[in-house]
Every structure is written in structure tokens, then in C-alpha cells.
C-alpha positions in Angstrom: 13.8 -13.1 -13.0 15.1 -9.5 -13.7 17.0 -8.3 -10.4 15.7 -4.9 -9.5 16.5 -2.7 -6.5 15.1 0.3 -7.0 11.7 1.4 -7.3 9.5 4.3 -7.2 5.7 4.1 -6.3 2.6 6.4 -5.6 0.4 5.4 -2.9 -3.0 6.9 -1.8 -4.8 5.7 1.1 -8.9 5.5 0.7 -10.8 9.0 1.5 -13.4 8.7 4.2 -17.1 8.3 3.0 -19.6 11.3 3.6 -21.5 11.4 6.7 -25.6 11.8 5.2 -28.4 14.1 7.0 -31.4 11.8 7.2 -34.5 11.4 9.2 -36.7 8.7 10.3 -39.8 8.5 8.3 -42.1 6.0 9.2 -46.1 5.6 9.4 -47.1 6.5 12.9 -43.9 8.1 13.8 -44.4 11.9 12.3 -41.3 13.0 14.8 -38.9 10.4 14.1 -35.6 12.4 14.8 -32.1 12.0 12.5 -30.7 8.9 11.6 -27.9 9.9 9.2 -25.2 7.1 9.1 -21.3 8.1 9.7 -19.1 7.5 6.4 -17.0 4.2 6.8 -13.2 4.4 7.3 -11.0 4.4 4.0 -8.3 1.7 3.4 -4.7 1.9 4.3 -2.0 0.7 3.0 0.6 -1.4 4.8 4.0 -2.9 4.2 5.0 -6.4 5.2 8.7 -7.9 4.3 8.9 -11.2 3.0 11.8 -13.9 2.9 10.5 -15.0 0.1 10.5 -12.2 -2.7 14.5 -10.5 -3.4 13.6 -8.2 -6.3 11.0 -4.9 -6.7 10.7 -5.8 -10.1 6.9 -5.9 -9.0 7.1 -2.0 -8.6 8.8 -1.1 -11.9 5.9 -1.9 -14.1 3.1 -1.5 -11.4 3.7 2.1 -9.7 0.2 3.5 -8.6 -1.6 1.6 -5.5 -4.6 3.3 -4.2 -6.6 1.2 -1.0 -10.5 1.9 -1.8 -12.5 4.6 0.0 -14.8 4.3 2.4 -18.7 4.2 1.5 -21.4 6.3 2.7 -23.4 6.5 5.4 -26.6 6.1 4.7 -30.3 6.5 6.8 -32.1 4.5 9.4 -28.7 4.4 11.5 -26.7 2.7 8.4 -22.7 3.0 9.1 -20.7 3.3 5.3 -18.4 0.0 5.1 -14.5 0.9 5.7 -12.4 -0.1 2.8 -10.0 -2.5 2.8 -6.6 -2.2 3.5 -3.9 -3.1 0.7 -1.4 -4.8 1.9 2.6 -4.8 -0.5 4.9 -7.3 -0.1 9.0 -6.6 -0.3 12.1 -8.3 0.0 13.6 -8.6 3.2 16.2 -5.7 3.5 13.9 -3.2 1.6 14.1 0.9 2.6 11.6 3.4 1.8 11.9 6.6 1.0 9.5 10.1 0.6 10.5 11.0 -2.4 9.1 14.6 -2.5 11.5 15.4 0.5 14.4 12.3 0.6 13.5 11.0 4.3 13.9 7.9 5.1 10.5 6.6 5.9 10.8 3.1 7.5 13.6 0.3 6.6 12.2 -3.3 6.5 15.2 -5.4 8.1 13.4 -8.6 9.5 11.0 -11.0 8.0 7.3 -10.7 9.0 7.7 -7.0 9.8 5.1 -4.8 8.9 4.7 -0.9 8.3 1.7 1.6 7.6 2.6 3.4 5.5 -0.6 5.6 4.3 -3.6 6.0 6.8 -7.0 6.0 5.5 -8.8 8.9 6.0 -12.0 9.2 8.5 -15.5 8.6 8.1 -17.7 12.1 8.2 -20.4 12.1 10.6 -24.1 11.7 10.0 -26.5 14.2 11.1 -27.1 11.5 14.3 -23.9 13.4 16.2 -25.4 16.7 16.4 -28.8 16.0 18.2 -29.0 18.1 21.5 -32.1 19.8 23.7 -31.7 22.6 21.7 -30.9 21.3 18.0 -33.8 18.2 17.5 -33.5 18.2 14.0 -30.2 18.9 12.8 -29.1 18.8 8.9 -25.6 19.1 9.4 -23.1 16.3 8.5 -19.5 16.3 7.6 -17.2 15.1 5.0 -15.0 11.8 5.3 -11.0 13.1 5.6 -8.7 12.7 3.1 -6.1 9.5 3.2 -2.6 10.1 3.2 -0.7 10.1 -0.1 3.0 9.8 -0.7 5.5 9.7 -3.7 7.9 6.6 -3.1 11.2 5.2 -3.5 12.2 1.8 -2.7 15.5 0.5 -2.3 16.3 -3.3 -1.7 19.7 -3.8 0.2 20.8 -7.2 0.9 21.3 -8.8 3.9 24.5 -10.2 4.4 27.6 -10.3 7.0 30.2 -10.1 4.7 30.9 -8.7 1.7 33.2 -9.2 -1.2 35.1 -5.8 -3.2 37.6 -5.7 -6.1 38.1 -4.6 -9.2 36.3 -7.3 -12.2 37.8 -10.3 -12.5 39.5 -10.3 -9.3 38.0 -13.9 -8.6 35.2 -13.0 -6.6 32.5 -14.8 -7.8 35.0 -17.7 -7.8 35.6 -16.8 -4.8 32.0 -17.0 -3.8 31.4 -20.6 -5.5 34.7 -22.1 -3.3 33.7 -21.2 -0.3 29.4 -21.3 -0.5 27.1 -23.0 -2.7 26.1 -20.1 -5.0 26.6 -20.3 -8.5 27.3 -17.4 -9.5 28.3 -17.1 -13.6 32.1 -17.3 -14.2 33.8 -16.1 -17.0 37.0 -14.7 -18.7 36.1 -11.5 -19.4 34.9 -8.3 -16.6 31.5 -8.0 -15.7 30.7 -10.8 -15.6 28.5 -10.1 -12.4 25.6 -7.6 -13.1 23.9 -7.7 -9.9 24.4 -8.9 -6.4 24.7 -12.6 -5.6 24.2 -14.1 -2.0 25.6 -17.0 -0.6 25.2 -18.9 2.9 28.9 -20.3 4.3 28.6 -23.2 6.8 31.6 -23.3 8.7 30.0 -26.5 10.6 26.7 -27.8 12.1 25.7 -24.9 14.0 27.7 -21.8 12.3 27.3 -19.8 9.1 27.0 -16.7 7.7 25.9 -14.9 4.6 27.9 -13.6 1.5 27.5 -11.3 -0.7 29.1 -10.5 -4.4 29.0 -7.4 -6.1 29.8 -6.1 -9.6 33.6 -5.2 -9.6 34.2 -1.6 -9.6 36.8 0.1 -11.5 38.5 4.1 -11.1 35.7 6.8 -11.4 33.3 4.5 -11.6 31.6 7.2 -8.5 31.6 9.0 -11.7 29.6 6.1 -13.6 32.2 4.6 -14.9 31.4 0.6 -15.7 28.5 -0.6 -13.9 28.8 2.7 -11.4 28.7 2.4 -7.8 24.8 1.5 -7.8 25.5 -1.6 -6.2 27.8 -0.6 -3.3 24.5 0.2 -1.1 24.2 -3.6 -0.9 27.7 -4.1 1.6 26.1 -1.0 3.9 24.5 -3.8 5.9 27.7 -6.2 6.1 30.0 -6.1 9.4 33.1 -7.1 7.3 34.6 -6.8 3.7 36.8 -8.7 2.1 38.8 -7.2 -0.4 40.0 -9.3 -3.4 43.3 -8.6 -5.0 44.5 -10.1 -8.6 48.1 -10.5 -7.6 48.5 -12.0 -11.5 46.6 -9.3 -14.0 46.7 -10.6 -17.5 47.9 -6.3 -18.3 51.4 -6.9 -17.4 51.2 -2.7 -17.2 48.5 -3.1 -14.2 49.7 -2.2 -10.9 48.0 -4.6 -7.8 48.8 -1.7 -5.6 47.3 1.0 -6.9 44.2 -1.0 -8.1 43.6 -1.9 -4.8 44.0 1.6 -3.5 41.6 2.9 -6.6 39.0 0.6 -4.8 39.0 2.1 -1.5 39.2 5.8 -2.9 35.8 4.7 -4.3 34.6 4.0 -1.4 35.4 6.8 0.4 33.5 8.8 -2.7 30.4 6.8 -2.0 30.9 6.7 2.0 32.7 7.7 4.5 31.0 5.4 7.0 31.4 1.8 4.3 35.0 2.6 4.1 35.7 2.7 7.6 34.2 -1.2 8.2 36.7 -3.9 8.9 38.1 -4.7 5.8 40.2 -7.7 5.2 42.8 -8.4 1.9 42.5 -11.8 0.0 45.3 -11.8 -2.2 44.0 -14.2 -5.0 45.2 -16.1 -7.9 48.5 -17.5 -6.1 47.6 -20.4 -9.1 49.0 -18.3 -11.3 52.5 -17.3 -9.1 55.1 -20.1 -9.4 55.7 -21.9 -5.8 59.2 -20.2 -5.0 58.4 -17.1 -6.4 55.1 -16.4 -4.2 56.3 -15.2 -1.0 58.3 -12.6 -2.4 55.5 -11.4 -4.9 53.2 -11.0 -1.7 56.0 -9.5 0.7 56.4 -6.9 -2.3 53.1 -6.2 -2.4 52.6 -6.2 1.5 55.4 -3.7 2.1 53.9 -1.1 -1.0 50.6 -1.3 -0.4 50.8 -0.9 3.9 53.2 2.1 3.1 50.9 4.1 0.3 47.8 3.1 2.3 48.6 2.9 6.4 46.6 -0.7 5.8 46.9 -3.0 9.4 44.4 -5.2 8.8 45.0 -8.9 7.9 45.6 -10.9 5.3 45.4 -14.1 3.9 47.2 -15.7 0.1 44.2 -17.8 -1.7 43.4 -19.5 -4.9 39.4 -19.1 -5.2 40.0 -21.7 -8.5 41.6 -24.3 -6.8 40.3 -23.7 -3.3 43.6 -23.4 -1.8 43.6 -21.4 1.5 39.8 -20.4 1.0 39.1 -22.3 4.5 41.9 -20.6 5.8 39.8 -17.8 5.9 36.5 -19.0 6.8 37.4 -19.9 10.4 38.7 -16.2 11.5 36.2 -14.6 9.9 33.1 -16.8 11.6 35.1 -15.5 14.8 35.4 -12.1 13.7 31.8 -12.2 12.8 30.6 -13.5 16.4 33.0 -10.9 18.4 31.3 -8.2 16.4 27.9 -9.5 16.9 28.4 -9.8 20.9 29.7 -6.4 20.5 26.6 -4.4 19.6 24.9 -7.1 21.4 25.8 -7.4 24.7 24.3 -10.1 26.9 23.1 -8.4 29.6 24.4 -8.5 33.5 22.9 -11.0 36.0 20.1 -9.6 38.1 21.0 -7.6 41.0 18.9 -8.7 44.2 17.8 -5.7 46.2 18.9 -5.4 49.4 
């Protein structure tokens, strides 16, 4: 299945039906009175977020939903049926946009939730409303109301606590496969990753979190370069990044550095508020580094990076190939995780018994 994250819909709710003028003709009754029916309600159309779907590829071949109107009313007191409601299923994580003004309509973050998101119009009413002393037989009816319309976009970002950033073939979809049981594809060669991958770490019985990989950005790629910066709307839900650094690049010319700098520039270009979450550094590929020479290649990079880039954060040394100090890792970051959830969560104080 084709991952897709963006979509753009129409969607018309049902019209009203027409109130009708009618009146009562029977034998023996010459002064039957009206009995025009009101018009029945038109259908809306809802949204409901499911666990179970994780692409609008639905919406990019189907992208005009209209809910039925409502039917007439019709004599001897006959109400028009209401339409019925339309009801579209999206991923879990899924925001949706007016796209005729670029407000942010309603944003589907938990499973089971469920939006209007264009009311069906009302049903006119039949000539049965406007009796009175003064008006027996009245021919007047109104016209069912209009339902709402709206132009659409749909953007699917992923729910996960952590997510991974670095340039292609920085090792984090290996990464992701040491440490979870995704399997994301692997390969020699960048972009390998062409859409986002999720996987669930279990740090024991009772703890885990979710983890999300990204196609690698490169420079200017705010400017499209490579595969863009489409993607980077799926960390805007994580609490923590970790940031994957090749400390052995096949391009003896490439500097660890400044590639690791050109990532953060980019996110700073995309925004502000992604590049100010906690961000961790995984130096990678230590597999590659000979055993006495490590510590100095990571002190060297330490020392130039913190100085061109004020970075305090913390940092661990890990081989996402062999596994070696990925669990190193896992551990502080399930507690970082928790610290930052009790955070924006606090558990409320004990009741206070009045006095």
C-alpha cells in the first residue's frame, strides 16, 4: 500500500428538502385546513479516526463526498425523510484544513474521535406552521437551507514519542530495526527511506514507546532538495529527537560537523518551534572506528561541534549494525520520556477538606 499524507477533498453536506403547501381533501370534510409536510433534514458529514487505517491514499483518487439531501415534505401531515449522514474514516494523527482560507479545522489525535465537519442544511416548513385565527388557509411554505460545503486538505502526521533525524545513510533505519521490531528496508545507497516508518520500543513488561524514521534530509533540501522537507511534519508530534551522526562517511571530504549542523539549520527553516525540542546526538557507526582510535575521533568531534553549535545536550557512541550501545540509550530516554509526560501532565493535588 502506497503511503500518502496529504490529501485534498470537497465535501457538501445534504440541502434541506422543500417544505409543500397542501390541504386536506377528503369526502365529507370541504374545510379540511393545511397539511403540508416540513422538508426532512439533509445529511452531514462526519469524521471518525481510526487505529486501523495509516494512509489517505483513500482521498487521492476519491476527492468529492456529498451526504444526500433531504426529501420533501409532502401532504396529509407527511414529514420528508432526513438524509443520511456520511461518515470518513482517517488515520489516527490526521489534521484538516479549510483550504479556501488555511485554518486549521479540527486535528484527529486519539482513536474513536469523531468530528462534524459539514452540517446538513434544514428542512423548510410546510404550509402546517403558518395556520393562525387570522390566516386559516395559508399557502406559504419555505425552502430547505443549504448544507455546508468546504474545500479540504488533509494531513496525516504520525504519532510517535521520538523521532529519528540525519542526513541519508546515517544508520537510522538501522537504527530503528536494533532497537524495535520494524523492518524497515536497508541499503547501501541514500534514500533508501521514502516515507515514514514507526516502530514500538519495549524497554520491559510494562514500558515502551513509539519511533519514528524519516527520510534523511540533506542542505537546502527547505529548498526541495532530495526528498524535501515534506516529511519533517511527522516529528511535530514527538517529545524528543534523536539525532544520528555518521562519524565514518564513505566521502573522506565530508565533514560530521557541519553535516550535523546543516541538519538543524533545516530545521530551523521549516520550524522554529521543532528545532527547539530536546534533541539528543547518537554518534553512529563506531563499527567502523578502530577500538583505540574511538575516543579521540568522538572527543574531536564533541569539542567542534559544542563550540560551532552551543550543543549541551547528551550524547551517547552506538553501532545500530551490531547493536552495540543501542540499549544504552533506551533506558534514559524511556525516563526522559516519562519526566516529560508528568510534566504537561501533572497529577493533580490531594483534595482539600473544607473547613
Amino acid at each position: 500500500m502506497k503511503f500518502i499524507d496529504e490529501a485534498k477533498i470537497y465535501v457538501k453536506a445534504g440541502d434541506g428538502g422543500n417544505g409543500v403547501a397542501s390541504f386536506r381533501r377528503e369526502k365529507y370534510i370541504p374545510l379540511g385546513g393545511p397539511d403540508g409536510g416540513d422538508g426532512g433534514r439533509g445529511g452531514s458529514i462526519y469524521l471518525i479516526a481510526d487505529r486501523n487505517i495509516n494512509t489517505l491514499v483513500e482521498y487521492r483518487y476519491t476527492r468529492k463526498f456529498l451526504a444526500p439531501r433531504g426529501e420533501n415534505g409532502r401532504g396529509a401531515d407527511c414529514y420528508g425523510a432526513a438524509g443520511d449522514d456520511v461518515t470518513l474514516k482517517v488515520p489516527v494523527g490526521t489534521a484538516v484544513y479549510d483550504d479556501r482560507v488555511g485554518v486549521l479545522l479540527t486535528d484527529l489525535s486519539a482513536d474513536g474521535m469523531k468530528v462534524l465537519l459539514a452540517k446538513g442544511g434544514k428542512g423548510g416548513l410546510g404550509n402546517l406552521h403558518f395556520k393562525s385565527s387570522v390566516n386559516r388557509a395559508p399557502r406559504q411554505c419555505t425552502q430547505g437551507e443549504a448544507g455546508e460545503e468546504f474545500d479540504l486538505r488533509m494531513e496525516l502526521r504520525v504519532l510517535a514519542d521520538v523521532g529519528l533525524l540525519g542526513l541519508p545513510n546515517a544508520g537510522k533505519s538501522t537504527f530503528i530495526r536494533a532497537v524495535s521490531a520494524a523492518r524497515p528496508k536497508v541499503a547501501d545507497y541514500p534514500f533508501t527511506t521514502l516515507h515514514p516508518n514507526l516502530g514500538v520500543v519495549r524497554v520491559d513488561e510494562n514500558r515502551s514507546f513509539v519511533i519514528a524514521d524519516v527520510p534523511g534530509l540533506i542542505e537546502g533540501a527547505s529548498e526541495g532538495a532530495g526528498l524535501g522537507i515534506r516529511f519533517l511534519k511527522h516529528l511535530q508530534r514527538t517529545r524528543v529527537l534523536l539525532h544520528l551522526v555518521d562519524l565514518a562517511p564513505f566521502d573522506p571530504a565530508a565533514d560530521p560537523v557541519e553535516d550535523a549542523r546543516s541538519i538543524v539549520r533545516e530545521l530551523e527553516k521549516y520550524d522554529p518551534a521543532l528545532a527547539t525540542k530536546p534533541r539528543w546526538l547518537l554518534l553512529n557507526k563506531l563499527d567502523l572506528i578502530a577500538e583505540d582510535a574511538r575516543e579521540e575521533r568522538v572527543g574531536d568531534f564533541l569539542a567542534a561541534y559544542r563550540a560551532a553549535s552551543g550543543f549541551a545536550g547528551p550524547h551517547f557512541c552506538v553501532s545500530a549494525l551490531s547493536g552495540e550501545g543501542c540499549r544504552n540509550v533506551i533506558f534514559p530516554l524511556m525516563t526522559r520520556l516519562e519526566e516529560l509526560a508528568r510534566a504537561s501532565n501533572p497529577e493533580p493535588d490531594e483534595a482539600r477538606q473544607d473547613v
